[in-house]
C-alpha positions as CSV (number, residue, x, y, z in Angstrom):
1,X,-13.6,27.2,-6.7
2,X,-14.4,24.4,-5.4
3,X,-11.8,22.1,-6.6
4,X,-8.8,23.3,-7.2
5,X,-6.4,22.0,-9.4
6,X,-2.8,22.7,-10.4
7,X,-0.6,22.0,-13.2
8,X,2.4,19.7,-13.2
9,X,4.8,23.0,-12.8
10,X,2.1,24.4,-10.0
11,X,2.4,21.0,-8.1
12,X,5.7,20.7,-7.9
13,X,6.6,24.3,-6.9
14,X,3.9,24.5,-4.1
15,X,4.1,21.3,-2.7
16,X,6.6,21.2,0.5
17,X,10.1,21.8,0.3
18,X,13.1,22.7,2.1
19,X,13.3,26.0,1.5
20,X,10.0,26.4,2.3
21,X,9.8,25.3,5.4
22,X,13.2,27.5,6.1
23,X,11.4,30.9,5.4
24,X,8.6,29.8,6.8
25,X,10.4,29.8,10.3
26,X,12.3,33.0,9.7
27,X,9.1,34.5,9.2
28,X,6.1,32.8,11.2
29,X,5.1,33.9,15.0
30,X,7.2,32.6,17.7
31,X,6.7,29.7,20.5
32,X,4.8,32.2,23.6
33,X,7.0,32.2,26.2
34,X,9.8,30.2,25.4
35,X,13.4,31.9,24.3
36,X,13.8,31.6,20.9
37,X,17.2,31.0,19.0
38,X,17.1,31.8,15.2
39,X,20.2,29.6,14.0
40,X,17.9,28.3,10.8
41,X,17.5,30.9,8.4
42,X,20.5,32.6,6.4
43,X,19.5,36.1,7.6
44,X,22.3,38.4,7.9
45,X,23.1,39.7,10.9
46,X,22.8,43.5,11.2
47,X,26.5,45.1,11.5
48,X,26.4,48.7,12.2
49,X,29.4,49.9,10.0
50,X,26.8,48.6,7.1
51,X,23.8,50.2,7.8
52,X,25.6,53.4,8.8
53,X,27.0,52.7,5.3
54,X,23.5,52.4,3.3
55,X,21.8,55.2,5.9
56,X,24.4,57.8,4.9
57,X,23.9,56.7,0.7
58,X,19.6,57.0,1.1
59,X,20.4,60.8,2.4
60,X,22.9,61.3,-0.1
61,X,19.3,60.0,-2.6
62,X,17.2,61.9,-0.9
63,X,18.9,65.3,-1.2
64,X,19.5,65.3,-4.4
65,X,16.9,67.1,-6.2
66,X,14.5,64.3,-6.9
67,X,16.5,61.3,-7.3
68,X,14.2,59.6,-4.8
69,X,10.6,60.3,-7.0
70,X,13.1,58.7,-10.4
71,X,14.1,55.9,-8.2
72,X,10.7,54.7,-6.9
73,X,9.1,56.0,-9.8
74,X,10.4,54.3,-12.7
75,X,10.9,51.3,-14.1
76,X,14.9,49.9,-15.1
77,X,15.5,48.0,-18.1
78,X,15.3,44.0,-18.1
79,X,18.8,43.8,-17.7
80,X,19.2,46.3,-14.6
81,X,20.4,49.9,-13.8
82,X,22.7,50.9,-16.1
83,X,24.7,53.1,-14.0
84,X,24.8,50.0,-11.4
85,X,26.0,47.4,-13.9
86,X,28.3,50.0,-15.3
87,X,29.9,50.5,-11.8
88,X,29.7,46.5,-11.2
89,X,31.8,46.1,-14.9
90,X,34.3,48.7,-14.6
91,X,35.2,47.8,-10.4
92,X,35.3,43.6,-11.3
93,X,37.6,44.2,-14.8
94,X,40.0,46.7,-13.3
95,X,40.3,44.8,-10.2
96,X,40.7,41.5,-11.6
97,X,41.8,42.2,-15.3
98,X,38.5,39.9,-16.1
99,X,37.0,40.9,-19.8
100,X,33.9,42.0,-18.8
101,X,31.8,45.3,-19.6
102,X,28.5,46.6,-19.1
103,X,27.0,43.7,-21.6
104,X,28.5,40.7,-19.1
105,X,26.0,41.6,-16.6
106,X,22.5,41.2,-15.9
107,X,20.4,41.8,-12.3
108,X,17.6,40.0,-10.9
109,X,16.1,39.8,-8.3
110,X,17.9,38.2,-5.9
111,X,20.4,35.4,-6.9
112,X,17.7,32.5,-6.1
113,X,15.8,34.1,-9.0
114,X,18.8,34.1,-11.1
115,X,19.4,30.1,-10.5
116,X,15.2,29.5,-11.1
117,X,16.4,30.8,-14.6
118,X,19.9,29.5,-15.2
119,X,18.8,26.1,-14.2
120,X,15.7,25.9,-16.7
121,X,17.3,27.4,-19.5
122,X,19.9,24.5,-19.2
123,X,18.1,21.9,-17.9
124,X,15.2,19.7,-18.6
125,X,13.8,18.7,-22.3
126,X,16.0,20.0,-25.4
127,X,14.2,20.1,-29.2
128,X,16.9,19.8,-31.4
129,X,16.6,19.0,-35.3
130,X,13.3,17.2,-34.9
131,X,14.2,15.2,-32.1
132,X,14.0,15.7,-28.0
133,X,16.5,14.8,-25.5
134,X,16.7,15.7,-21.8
135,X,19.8,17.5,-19.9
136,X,20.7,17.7,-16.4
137,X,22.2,20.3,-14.4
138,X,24.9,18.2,-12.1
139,X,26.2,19.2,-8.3
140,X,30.2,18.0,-7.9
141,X,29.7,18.4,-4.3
142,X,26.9,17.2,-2.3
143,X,25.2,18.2,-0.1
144,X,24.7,21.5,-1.2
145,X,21.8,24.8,-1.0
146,X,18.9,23.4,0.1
147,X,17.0,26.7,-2.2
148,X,18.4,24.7,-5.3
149,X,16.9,21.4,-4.7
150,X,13.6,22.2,-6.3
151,X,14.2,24.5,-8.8
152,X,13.8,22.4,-11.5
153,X,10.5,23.0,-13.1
154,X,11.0,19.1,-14.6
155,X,11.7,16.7,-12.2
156,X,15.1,13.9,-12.0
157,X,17.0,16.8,-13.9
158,X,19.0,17.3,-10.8
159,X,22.3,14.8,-10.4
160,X,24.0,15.3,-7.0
161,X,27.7,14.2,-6.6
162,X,28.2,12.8,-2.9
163,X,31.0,14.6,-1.4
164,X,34.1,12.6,0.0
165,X,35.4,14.1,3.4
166,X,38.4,13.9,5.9
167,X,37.9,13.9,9.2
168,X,40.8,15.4,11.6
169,X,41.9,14.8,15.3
170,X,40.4,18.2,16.5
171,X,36.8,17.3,16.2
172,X,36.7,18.8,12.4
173,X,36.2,17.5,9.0
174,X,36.6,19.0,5.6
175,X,34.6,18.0,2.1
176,X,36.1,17.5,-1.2
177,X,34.7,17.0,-4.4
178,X,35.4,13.3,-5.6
179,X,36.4,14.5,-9.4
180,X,36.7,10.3,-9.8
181,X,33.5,9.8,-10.2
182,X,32.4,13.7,-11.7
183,X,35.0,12.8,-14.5
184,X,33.2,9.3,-14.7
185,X,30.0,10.7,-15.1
186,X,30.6,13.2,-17.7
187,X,32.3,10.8,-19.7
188,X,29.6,8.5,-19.6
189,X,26.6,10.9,-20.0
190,X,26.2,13.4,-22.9
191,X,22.7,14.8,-21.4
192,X,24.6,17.3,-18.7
193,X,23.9,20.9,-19.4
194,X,25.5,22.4,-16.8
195,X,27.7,21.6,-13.5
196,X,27.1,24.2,-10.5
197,X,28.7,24.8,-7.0
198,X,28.6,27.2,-4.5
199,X,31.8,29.3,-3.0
200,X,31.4,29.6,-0.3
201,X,29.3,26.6,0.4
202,X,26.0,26.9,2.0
203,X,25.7,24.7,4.3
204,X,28.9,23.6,5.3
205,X,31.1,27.1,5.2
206,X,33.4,24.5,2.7
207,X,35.4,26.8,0.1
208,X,36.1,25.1,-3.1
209,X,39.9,25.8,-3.4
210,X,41.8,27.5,-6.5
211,X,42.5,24.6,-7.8
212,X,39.4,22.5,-7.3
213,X,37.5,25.8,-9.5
214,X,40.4,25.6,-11.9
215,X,39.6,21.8,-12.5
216,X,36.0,22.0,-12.6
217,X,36.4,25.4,-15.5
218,X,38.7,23.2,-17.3
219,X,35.8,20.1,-17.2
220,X,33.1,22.5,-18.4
221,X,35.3,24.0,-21.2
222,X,36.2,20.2,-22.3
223,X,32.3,19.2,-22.3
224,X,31.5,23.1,-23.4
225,X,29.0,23.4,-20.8
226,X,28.8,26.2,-18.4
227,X,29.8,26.1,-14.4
228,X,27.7,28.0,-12.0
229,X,29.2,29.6,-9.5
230,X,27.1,31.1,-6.5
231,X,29.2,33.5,-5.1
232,X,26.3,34.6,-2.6
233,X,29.3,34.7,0.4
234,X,32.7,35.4,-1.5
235,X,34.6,37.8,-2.9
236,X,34.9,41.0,-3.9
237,X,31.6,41.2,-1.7
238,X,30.4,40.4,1.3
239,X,33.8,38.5,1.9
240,X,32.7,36.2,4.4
241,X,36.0,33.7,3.4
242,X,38.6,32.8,5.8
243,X,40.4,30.7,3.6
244,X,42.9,32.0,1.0
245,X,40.9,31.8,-2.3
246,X,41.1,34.3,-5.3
247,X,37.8,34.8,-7.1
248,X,37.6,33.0,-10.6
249,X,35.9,34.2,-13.8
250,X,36.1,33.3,-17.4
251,X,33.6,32.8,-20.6
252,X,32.3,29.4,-19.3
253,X,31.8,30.3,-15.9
254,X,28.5,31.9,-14.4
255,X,29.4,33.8,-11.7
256,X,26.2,34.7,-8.9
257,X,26.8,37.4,-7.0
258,X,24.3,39.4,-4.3
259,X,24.1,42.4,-2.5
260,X,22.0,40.2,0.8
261,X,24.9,39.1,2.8
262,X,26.2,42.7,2.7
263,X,23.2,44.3,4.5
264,X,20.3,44.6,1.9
265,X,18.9,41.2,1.9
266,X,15.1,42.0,1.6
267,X,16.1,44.5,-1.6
268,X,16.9,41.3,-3.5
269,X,19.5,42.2,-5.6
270,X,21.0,39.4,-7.6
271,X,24.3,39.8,-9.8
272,X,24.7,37.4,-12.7
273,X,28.2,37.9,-15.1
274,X,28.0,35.8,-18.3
275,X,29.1,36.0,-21.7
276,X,27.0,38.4,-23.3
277,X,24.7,36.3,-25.5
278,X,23.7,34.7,-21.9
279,X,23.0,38.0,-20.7
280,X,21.0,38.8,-23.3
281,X,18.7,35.8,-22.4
282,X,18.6,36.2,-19.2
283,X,17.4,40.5,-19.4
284,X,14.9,38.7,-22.3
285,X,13.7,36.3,-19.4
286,X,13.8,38.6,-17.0
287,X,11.3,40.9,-18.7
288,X,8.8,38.2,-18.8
289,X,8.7,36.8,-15.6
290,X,9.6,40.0,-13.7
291,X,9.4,43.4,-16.1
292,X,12.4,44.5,-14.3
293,X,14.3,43.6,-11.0
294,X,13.8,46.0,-7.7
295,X,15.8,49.4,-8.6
296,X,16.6,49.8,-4.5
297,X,19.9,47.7,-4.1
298,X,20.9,48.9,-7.0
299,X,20.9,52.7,-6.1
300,X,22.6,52.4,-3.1
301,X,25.2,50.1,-3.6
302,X,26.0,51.1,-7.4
303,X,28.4,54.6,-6.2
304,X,30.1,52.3,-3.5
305,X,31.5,49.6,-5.9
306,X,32.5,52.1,-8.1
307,X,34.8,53.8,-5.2
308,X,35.5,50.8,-3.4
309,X,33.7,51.9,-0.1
310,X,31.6,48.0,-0.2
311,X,34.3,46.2,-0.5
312,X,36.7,47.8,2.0
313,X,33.6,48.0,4.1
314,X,33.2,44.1,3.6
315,X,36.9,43.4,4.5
316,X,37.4,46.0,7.3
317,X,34.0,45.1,8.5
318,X,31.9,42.2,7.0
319,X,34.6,39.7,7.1
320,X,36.1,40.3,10.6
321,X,32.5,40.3,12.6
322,X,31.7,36.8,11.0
323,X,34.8,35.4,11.2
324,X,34.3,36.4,15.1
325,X,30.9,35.0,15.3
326,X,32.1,31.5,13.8
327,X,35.1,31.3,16.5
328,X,32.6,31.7,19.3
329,X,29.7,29.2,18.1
330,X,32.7,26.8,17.7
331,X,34.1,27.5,21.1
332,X,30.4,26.5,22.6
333,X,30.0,23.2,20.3
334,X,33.8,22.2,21.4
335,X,32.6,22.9,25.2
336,X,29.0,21.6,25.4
337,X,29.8,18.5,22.8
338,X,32.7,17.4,25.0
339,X,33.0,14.1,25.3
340,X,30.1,12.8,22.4
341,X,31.3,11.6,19.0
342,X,30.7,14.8,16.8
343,X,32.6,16.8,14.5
344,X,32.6,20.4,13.1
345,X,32.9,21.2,9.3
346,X,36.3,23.5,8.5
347,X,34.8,27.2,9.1
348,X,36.0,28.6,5.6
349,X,33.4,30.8,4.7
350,X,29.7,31.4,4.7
351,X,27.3,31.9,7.5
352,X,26.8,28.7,8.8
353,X,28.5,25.8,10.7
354,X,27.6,22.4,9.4
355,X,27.8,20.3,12.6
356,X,28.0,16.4,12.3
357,X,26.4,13.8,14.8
358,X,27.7,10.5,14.1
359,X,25.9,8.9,17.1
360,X,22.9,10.3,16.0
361,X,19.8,7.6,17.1
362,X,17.1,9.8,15.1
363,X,17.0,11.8,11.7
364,X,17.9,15.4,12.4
365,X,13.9,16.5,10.2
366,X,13.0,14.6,14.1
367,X,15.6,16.5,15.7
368,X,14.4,19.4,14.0
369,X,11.0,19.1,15.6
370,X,12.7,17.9,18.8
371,X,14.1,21.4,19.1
372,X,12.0,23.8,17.9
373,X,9.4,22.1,20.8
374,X,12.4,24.1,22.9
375,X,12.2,26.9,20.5
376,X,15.7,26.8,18.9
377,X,15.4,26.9,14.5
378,X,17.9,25.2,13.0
379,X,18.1,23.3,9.4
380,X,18.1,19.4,8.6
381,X,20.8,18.2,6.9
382,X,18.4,15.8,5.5
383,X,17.3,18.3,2.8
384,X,21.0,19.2,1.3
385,X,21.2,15.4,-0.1
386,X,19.4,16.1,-3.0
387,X,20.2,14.5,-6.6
388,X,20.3,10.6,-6.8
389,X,21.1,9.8,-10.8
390,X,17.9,8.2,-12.1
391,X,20.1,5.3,-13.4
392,X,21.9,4.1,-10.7
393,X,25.2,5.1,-12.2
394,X,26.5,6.9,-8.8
395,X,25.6,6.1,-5.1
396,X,22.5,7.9,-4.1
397,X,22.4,10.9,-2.0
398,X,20.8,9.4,0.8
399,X,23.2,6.6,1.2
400,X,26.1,9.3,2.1
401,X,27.3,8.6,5.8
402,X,26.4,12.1,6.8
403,X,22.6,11.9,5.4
404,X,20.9,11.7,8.7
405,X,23.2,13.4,10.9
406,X,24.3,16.8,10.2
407,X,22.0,20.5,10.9
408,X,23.2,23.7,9.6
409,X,23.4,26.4,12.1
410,X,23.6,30.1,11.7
411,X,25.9,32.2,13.5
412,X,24.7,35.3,12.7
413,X,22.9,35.5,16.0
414,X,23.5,37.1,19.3
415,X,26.2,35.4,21.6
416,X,23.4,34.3,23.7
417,X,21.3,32.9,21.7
418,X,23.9,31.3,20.2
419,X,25.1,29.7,23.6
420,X,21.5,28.8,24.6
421,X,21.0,27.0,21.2
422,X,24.2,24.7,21.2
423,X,23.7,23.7,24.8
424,X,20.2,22.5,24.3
425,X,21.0,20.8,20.4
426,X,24.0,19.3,22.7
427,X,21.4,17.7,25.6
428,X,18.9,16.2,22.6
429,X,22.0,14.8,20.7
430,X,23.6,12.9,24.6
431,X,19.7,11.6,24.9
432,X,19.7,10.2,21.6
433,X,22.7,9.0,20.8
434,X,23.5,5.5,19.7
């Protein structure tokens, strides 16, 4: 062809983006002889106890008669492995008394799948008795995953909160959600479908407290909407959360849950628990935009949520090597920032430290490209600040004080790299600062 041309849904979902340029990092060649530091992507880091863990289920497969040919061989239904979901059902309603069985959960493949779905079945134009109206999904607390930001296969369907924040004496700040101005906007717009958060946050390791989820369940019950919960790097697994936080489930909430922050994140193994009729859709989706979701994950992880053995793995294991891996990349910001104007997001969860620059002369997207000249990745904040409401009725996203100034940085890396990375992100911010 000689002149391409793409839809309105092919343009929007292949022009640039975020998330895009995120895996295209993780996953390009490397600048030749420089020393690279990864701190962009949200790769796991690869913790022993965990692979031993998977190694020791794929013999288990592989010597029993020929479980391996069924699982490679065949397809699983539209709604996932049965014996996986009913492990999944049984472990997450004994454990937390939640009503759930085997028709409350679904698998895809890989939780960002599960949100391209969520967020277009409740999003975007409705046809109801003859007429059409348009619903939003809404974000309480921006900024928020950069992989949501362009999900939408309409565009302005996305309304982003701005988060308030405190900052504290020890070079550390904390977001909250301002429910002011959710509870405005709800009560002043009947086009929302959906709110949705993430808990942990990705990017700024926030965790939503019990009582800021119980507040936003009770919203979505009043407006009989459903909330969205990622749970991509809570609890019951992986358990990367420091801060005391029980899980939360009911029939409005969505719960995301994933089986990549526990070791398998190329297996893409998303975990969606809904009411059933939700479910239902989501398996009838499923089958026509994927057949079926991968059967890998699924296999190995299915016997060791039924015994326990992933989640004591995550807390014994999981938990503890992250939580140690924050503590150091903290300990290097606190050394190599002394004496600038900068502070650290609370460390409550996640993978990530969201590190802010008040001083900041230049956007971090130039800081970006400042610093991957030196070869250290890391993520713009820029591209968490997504949302603006169409009709002026909340501050837009880019007029938040922390717009320009923040990155996200992984600290699933090697102490090294780690120490390498903050010391030169520390040099570019000194030469740049206002």
């Amino acid at each position: 062809m000689k002149n391409i041309q793409f839809s309105d849904f092919g343009k929007k979902l292949c022009g640039p983006s975020g998330i895009n340029q995120l895996m295209d990092d993780i996953g390009k060649p490397l600048p030749k002889n420089i020393p690279v530091c990864q701190m962009g992507g949200g790769n796991p880091a690869r913790i022993p106890e965990v692979e031993a863990m998977y190694r020791a289920q794929m013999e288990k497969i592989l010597r029993c008669g020929d479980d391996f040919e069924n699982l490679i061989g065949r397809y699983d239904a539209p709604q996932g492995r049965t014996s996986f979901i009913a492990s999944a059902a049984e472990y997450l309603s004994k454990t937390f008394g939640w009503n759930i069985g085997p028709e409350n959960i679904a698998v895809t493949n890989g939780s960002q799948s599960a949100f391209f779905y969520l967020f277009n079945m409740f999003s975007g134009t409705y046809t109801e008795g003859g007429g059409k109206t348009r619903k939003s999904v809404v974000f309480p607390l921006i900024p928020e995953y950069v992989g949501y930001a362009d999900q939408g296969i309409e565009t302005g369907t996305f309304i982003g909160i701005p988060a308030d924040f405190s900052l504290y004496p020890d070079h550390t700040f904390k977001y909250h959600i301002d429910f002011e101005k959710l509870e405005q906007y709800l009560e002043n717009h009947g086009d929302v479908g959906a709110l949705c958060v993430t808990r942990p946050t990705n990017p700024t390791g926030n965790v939503l407290t019990d009582d800021e989820v119980h507040h936003l369940a009770r919203l979505a019950a009043l407006y009989d909407i459903p909330l969205f919960v990622d749970n991509a790097y809570g609890l019951p697994w992986p358990d990367i959360i420091f801060s005391g936080a029980e899980p939360y489930w009911d029939e409005n909430v969505v719960l995301s849950m994933s089986l990549s922050k526990i070791g398998l994140p190329s297996l893409r193994t998303g975990i969606v628990i809904a009411q059933k009729e939700l479910i239902s859709a989501l398996s009838r989706m499923n089958a026509i935009a994927a057949l079926a979701s991968g059967s890998m994950g699924q296999a190995l992880a299915g016997e060791l949520i039924g015994s326990g053995a992933l989640v004591e793995t995550a807390k014994n294991s999981v938990r503890p090597f992250y939580e140690k891996k924050s503590a150091y990349m903290q300990e290097c910001i606190h050394n190599y920032f002394a004496g600038t104007d900068y502070y650290v997001h609370k460390s409550e969860g996640s993978i990530f430290l969201w590190l802010l620059m008040p001083a900041l002369s230049i956007t971090t997207k130039k800081l970006y490209e400042l610093l991957k000249a030196q070869g250290v990745f890391v993520m713009p904040g820029e591209y968490f600040f997504f949302g603006s409401a169409p009709d002026g009725s909340l501050p837009p996203v880019e007029a938040h004080p922390h717009f320009t100034k923040c990155l996200r940085l992984n600290y699933a890396r090697p102490d090294g790299e780690i120490s390498r990375a903050v010391r030169i992100i520390s040099e570019l911010y000194r030469r740049n600062c206002t």
